[in-house]
PyMOL CGO cylinders between C-alpha atoms (Angstrom):
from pymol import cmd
from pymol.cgo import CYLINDER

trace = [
    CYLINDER, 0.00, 0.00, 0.00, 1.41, 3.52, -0.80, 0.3, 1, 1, 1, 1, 1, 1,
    CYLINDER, 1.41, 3.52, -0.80, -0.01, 7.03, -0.76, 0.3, 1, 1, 1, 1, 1, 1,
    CYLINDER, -0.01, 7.03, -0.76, 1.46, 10.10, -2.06, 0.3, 1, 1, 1, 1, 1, 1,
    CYLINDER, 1.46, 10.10, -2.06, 0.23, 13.72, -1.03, 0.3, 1, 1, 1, 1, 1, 1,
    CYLINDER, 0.23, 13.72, -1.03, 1.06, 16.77, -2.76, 0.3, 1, 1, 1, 1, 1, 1,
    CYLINDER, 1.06, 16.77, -2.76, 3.40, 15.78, -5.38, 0.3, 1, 1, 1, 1, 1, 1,
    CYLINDER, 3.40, 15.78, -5.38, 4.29, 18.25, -6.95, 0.3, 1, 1, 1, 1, 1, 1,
    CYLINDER, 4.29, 18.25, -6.95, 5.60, 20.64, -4.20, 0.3, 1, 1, 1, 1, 1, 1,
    CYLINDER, 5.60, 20.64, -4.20, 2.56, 21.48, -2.38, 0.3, 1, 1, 1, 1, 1, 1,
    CYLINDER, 2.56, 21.48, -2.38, 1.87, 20.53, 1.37, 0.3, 1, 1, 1, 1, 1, 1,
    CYLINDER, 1.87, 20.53, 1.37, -0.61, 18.13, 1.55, 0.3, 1, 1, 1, 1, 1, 1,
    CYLINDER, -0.61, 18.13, 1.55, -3.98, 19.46, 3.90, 0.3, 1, 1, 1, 1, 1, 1,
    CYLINDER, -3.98, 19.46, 3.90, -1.76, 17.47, 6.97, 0.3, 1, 1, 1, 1, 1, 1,
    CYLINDER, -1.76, 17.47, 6.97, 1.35, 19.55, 6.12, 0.3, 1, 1, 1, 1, 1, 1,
    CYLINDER, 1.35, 19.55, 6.12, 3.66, 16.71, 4.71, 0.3, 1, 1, 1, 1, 1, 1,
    CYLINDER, 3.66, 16.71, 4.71, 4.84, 17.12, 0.98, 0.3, 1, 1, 1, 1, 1, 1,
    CYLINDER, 4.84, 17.12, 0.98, 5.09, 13.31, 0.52, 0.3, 1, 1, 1, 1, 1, 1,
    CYLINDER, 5.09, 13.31, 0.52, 3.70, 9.83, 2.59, 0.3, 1, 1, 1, 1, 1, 1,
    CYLINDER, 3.70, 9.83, 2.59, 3.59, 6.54, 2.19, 0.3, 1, 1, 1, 1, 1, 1,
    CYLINDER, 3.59, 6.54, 2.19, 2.46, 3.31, 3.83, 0.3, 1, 1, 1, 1, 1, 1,
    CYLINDER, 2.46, 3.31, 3.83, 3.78, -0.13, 3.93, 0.3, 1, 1, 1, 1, 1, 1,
    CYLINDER, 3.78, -0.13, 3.93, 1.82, -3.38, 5.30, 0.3, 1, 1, 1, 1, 1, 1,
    CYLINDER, 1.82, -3.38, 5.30, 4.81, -5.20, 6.04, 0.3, 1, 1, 1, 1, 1, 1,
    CYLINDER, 4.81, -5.20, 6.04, 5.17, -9.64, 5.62, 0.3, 1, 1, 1, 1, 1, 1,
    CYLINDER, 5.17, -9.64, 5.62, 4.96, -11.80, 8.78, 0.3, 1, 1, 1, 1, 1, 1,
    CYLINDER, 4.96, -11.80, 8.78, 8.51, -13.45, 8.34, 0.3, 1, 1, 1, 1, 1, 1,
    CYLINDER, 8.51, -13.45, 8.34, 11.88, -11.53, 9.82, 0.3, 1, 1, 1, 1, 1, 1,
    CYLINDER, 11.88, -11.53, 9.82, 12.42, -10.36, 5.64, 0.3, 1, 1, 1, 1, 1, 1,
    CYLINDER, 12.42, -10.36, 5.64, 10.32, -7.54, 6.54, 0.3, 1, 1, 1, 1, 1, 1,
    CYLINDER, 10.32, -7.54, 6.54, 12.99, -5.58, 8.09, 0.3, 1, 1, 1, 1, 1, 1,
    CYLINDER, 12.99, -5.58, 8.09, 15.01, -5.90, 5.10, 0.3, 1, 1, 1, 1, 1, 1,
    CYLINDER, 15.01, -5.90, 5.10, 12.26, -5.27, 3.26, 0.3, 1, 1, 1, 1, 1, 1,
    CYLINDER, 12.26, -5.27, 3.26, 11.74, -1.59, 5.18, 0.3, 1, 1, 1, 1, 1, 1,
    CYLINDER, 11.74, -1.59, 5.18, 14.77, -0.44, 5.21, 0.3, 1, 1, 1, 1, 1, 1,
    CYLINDER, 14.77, -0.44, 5.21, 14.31, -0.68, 1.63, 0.3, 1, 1, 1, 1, 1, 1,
    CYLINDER, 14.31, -0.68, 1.63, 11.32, 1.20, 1.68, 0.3, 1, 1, 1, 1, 1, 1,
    CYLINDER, 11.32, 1.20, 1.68, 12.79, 3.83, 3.54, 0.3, 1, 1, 1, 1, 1, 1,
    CYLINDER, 12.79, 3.83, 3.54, 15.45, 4.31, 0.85, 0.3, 1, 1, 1, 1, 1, 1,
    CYLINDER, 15.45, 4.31, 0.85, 13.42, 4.02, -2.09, 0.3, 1, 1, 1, 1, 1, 1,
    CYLINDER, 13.42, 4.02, -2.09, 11.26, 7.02, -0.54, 0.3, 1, 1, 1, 1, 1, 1,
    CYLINDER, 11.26, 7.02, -0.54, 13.93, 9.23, 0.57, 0.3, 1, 1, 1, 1, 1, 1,
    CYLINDER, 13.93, 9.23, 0.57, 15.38, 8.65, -3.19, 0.3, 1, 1, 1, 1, 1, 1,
    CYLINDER, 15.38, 8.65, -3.19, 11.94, 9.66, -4.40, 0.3, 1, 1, 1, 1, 1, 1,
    CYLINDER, 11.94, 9.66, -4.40, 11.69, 12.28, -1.98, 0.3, 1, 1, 1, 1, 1, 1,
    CYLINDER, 11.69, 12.28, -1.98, 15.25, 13.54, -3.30, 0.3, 1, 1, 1, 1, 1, 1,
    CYLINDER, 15.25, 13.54, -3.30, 13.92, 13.61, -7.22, 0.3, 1, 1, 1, 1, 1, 1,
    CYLINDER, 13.92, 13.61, -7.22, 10.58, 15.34, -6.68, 0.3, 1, 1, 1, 1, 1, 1,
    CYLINDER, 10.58, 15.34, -6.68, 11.29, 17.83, -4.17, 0.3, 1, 1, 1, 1, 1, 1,
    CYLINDER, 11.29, 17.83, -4.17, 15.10, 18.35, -4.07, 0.3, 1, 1, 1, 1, 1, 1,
    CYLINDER, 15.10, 18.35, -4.07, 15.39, 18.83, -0.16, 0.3, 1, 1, 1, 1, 1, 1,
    CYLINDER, 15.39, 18.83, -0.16, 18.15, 18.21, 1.42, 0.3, 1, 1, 1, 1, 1, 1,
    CYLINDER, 18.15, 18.21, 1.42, 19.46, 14.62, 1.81, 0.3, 1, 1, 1, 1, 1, 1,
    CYLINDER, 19.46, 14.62, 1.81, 22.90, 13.64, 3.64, 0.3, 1, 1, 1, 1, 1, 1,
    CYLINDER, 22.90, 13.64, 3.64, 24.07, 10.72, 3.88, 0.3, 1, 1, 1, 1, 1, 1,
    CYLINDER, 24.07, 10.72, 3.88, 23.45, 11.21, 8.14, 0.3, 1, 1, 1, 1, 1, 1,
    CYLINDER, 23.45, 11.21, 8.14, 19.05, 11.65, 7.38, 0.3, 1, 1, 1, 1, 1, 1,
    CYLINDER, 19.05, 11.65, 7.38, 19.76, 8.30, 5.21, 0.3, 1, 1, 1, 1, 1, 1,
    CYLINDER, 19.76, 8.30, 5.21, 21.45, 6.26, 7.76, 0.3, 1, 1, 1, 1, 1, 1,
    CYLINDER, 21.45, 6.26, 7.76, 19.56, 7.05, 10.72, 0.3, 1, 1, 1, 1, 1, 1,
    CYLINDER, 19.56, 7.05, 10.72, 16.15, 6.94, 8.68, 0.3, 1, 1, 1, 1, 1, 1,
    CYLINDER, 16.15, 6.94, 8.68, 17.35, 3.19, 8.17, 0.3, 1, 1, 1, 1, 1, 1,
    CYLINDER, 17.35, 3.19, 8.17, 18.77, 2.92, 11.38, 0.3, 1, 1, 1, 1, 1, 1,
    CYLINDER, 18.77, 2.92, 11.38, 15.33, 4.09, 13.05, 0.3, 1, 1, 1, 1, 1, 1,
    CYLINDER, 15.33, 4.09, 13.05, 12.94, 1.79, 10.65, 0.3, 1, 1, 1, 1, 1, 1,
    CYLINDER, 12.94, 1.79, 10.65, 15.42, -0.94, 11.92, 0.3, 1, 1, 1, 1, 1, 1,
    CYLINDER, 15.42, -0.94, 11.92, 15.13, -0.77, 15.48, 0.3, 1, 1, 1, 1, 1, 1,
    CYLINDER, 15.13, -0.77, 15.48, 11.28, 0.21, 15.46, 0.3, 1, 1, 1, 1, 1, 1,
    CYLINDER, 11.28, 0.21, 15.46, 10.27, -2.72, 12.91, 0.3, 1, 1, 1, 1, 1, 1,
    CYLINDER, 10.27, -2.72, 12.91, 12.30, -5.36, 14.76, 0.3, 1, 1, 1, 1, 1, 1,
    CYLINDER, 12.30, -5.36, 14.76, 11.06, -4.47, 18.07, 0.3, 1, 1, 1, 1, 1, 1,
    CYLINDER, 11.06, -4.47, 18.07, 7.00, -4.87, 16.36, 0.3, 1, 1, 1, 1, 1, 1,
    CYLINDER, 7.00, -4.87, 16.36, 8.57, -8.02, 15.06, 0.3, 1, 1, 1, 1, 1, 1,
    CYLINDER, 8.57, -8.02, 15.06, 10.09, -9.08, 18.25, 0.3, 1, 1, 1, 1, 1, 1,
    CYLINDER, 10.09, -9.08, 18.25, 7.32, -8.50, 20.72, 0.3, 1, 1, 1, 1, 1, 1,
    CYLINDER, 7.32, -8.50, 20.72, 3.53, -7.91, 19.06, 0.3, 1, 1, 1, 1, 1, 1,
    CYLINDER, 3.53, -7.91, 19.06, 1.96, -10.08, 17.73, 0.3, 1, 1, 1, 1, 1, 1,
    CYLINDER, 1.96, -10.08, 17.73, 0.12, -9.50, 14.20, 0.3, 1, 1, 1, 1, 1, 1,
    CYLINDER, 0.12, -9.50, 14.20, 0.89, -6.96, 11.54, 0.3, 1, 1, 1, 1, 1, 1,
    CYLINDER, 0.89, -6.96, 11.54, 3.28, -4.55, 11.12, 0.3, 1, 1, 1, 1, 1, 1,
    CYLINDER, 3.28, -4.55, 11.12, 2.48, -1.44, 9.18, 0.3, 1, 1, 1, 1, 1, 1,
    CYLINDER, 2.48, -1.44, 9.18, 5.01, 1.42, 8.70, 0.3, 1, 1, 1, 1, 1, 1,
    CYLINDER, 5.01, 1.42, 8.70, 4.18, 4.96, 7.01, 0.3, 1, 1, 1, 1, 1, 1,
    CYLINDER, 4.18, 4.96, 7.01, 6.81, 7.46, 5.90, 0.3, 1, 1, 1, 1, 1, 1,
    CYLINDER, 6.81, 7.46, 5.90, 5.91, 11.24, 6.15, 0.3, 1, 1, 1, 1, 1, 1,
    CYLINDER, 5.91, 11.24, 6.15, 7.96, 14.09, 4.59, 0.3, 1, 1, 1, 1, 1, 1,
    CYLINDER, 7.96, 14.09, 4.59, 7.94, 17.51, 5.73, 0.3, 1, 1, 1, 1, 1, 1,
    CYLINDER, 7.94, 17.51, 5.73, 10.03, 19.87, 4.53, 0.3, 1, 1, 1, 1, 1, 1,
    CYLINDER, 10.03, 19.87, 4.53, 12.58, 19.46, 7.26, 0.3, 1, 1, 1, 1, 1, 1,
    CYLINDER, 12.58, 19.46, 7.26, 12.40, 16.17, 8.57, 0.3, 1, 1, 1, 1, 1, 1,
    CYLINDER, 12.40, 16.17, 8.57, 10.99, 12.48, 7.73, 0.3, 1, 1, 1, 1, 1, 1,
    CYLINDER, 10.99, 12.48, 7.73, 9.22, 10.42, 10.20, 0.3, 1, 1, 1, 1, 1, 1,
    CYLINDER, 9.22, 10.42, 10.20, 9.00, 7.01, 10.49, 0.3, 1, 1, 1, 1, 1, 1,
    CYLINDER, 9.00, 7.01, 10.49, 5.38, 5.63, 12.10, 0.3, 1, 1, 1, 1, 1, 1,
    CYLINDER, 5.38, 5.63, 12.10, 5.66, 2.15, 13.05, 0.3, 1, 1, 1, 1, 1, 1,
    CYLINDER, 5.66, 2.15, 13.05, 2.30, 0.15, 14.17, 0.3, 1, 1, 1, 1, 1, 1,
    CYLINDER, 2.30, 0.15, 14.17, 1.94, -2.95, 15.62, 0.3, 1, 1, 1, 1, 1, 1,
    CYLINDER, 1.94, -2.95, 15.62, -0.85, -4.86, 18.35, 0.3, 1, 1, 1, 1, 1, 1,
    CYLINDER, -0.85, -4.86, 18.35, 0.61, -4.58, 21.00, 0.3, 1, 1, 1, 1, 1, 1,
    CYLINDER, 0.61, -4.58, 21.00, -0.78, -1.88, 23.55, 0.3, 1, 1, 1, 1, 1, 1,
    CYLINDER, -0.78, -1.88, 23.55, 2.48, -1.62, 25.94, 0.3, 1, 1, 1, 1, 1, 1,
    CYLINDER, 2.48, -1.62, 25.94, 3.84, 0.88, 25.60, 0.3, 1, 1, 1, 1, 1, 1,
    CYLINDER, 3.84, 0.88, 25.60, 7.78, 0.48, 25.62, 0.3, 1, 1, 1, 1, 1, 1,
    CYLINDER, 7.78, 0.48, 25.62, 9.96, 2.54, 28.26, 0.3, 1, 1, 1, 1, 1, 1,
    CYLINDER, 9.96, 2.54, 28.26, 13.85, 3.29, 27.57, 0.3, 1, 1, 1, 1, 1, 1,
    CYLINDER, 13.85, 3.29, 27.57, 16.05, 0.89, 29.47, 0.3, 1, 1, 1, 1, 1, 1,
    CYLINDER, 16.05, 0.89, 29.47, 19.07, 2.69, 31.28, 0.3, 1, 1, 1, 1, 1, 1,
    CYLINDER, 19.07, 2.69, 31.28, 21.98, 2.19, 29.76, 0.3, 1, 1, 1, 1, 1, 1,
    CYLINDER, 21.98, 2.19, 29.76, 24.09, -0.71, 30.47, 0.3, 1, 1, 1, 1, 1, 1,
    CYLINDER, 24.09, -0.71, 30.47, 26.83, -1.51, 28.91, 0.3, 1, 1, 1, 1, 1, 1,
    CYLINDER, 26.83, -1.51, 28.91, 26.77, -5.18, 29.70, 0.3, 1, 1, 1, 1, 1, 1,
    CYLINDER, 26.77, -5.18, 29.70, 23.24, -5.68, 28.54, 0.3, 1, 1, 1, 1, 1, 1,
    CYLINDER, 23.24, -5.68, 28.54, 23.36, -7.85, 25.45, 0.3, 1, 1, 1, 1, 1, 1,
    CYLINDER, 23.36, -7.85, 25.45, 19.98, -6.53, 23.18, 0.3, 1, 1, 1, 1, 1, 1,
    CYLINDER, 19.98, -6.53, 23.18, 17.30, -4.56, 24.15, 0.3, 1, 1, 1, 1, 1, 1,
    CYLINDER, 17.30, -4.56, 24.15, 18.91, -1.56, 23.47, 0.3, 1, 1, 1, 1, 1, 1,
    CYLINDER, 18.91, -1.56, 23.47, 16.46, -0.41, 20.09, 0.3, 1, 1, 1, 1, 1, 1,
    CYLINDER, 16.46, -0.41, 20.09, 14.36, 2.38, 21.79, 0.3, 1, 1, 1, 1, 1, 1,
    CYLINDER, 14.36, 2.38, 21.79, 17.39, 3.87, 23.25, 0.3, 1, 1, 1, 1, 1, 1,
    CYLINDER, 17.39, 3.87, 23.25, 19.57, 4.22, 20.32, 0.3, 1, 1, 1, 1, 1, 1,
    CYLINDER, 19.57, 4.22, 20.32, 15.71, 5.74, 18.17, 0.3, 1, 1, 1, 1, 1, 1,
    CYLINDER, 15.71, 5.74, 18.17, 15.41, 8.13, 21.28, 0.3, 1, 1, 1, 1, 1, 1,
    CYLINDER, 15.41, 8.13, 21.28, 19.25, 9.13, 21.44, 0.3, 1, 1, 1, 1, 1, 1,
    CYLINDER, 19.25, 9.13, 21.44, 19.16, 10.10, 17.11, 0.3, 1, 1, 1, 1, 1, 1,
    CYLINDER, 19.16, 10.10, 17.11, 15.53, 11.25, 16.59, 0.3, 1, 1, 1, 1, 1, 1,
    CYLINDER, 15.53, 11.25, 16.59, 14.66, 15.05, 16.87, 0.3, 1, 1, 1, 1, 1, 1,
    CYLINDER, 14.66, 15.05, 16.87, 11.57, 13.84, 18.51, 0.3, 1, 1, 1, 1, 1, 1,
    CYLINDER, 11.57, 13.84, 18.51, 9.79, 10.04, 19.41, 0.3, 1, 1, 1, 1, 1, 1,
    CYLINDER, 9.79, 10.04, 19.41, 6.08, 9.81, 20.64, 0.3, 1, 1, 1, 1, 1, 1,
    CYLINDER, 6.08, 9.81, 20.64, 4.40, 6.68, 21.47, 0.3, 1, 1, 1, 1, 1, 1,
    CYLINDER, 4.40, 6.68, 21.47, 0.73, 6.62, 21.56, 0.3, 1, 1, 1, 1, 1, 1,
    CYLINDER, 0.73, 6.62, 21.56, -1.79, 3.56, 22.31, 0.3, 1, 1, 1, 1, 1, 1,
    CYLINDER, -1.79, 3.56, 22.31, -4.56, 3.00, 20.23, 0.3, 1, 1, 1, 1, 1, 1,
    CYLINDER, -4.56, 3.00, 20.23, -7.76, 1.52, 21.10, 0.3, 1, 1, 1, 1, 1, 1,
    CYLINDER, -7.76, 1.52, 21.10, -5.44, -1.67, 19.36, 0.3, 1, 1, 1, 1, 1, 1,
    CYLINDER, -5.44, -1.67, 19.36, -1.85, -1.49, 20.10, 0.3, 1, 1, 1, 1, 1, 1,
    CYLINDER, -1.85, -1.49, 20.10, 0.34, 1.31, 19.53, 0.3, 1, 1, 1, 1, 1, 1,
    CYLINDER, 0.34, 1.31, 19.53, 1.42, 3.93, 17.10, 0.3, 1, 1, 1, 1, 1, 1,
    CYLINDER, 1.42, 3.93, 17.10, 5.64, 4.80, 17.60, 0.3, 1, 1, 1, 1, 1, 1,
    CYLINDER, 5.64, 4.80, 17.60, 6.53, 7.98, 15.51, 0.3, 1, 1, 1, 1, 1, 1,
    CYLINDER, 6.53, 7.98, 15.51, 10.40, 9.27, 15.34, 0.3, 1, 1, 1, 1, 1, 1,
    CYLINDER, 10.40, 9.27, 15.34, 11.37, 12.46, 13.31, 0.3, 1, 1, 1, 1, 1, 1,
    CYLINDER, 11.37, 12.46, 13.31, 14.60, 12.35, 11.92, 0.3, 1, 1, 1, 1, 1, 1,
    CYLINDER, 14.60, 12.35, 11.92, 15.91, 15.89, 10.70, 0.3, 1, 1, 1, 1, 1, 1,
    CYLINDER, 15.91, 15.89, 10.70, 16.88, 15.91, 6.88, 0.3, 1, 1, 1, 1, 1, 1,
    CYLINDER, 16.88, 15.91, 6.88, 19.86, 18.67, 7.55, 0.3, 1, 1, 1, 1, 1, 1,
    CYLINDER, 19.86, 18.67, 7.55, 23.15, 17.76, 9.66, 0.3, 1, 1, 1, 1, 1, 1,
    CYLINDER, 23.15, 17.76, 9.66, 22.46, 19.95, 12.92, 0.3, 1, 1, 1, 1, 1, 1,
    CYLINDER, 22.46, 19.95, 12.92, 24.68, 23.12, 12.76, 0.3, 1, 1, 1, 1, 1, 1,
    CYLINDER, 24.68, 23.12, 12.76, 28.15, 22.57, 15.28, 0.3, 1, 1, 1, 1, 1, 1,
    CYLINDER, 28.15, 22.57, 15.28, 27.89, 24.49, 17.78, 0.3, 1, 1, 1, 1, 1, 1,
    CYLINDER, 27.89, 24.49, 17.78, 30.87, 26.84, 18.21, 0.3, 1, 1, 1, 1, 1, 1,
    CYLINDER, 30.87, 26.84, 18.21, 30.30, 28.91, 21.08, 0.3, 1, 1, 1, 1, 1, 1,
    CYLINDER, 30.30, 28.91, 21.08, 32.59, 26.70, 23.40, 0.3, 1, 1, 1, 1, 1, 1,
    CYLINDER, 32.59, 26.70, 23.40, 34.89, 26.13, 20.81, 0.3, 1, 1, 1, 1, 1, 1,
    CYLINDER, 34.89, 26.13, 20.81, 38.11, 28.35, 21.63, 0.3, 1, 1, 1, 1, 1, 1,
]
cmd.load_cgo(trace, "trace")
């Protein structure tokens, strides 16, 4: 399944120039499968609306759609469905899946083996919000398409 809105450089009426959804397979492929997603959209994202694209917004947009389609692998049972929003700034990832728990952030421990997925989306997206549904949850991280500016004021 895939949508498009406002392709040809016009917000769409929810403000995002471009979106699509993905019902993703039942077998571990999936996460391959979304990672190719992700960079088949930012590629078409790239032609149609030339925004910014560094090599940083590419990796972490996989990096995120990793973590958050393996954990709705790992632990829901059911579906997955991912959607891909671009705004003129950013691209968020929206992972759902059936299970209503809502995940919490583990402290960090270095000698933990796994378990370390919503840590490592909450520690490179601009912004993460969880949300339950009246079945499961909605998980949506916004990834900034520009490299943050370095910050020089304590540089000497």
């Amino acid at each position: 399944m895939e949508s498009h809105a406002g392709g040809d450089g016009c917000t769409g009426p929810d403000g995002h120039l471009m979106r699509a959804g993905y019902a993703l397979g039942a077998d571990d492929g999936c996460i391959a499968d979304a990672r190719h997603h992700a960079l088949a959209f930012l590629d078409r994202a790239h032609a149609r609306h030339r925004l910014p694209e560094p090599a940083r917004a590419r990796d972490l947009t996989q990096l995120v759609v990793s973590e958050l389609v393996t954990n709705a692998r790992k632990y829901a049972p059911g579906p997955v469905l991912m959607e891909l929003r671009l705004s003129a700034h950013a691209v968020e990832v929206v992972v759902w899946d059936s299970d209503p728990t809502v995940p919490v952030a583990r402290t960090g421990d270095p000698d933990r083996v796994g378990q370390h997925g919503l840590e490592i989306v909450n520690a490179v997206a601009e912004h993460l919000f969880i949300e339950q549904e009246p079945a499961g949850k909605r998980i949506t991280a916004r990834i900034a398409l520009a490299d943050a500016p370095c910050d020089t004021s304590t540089r000497t």
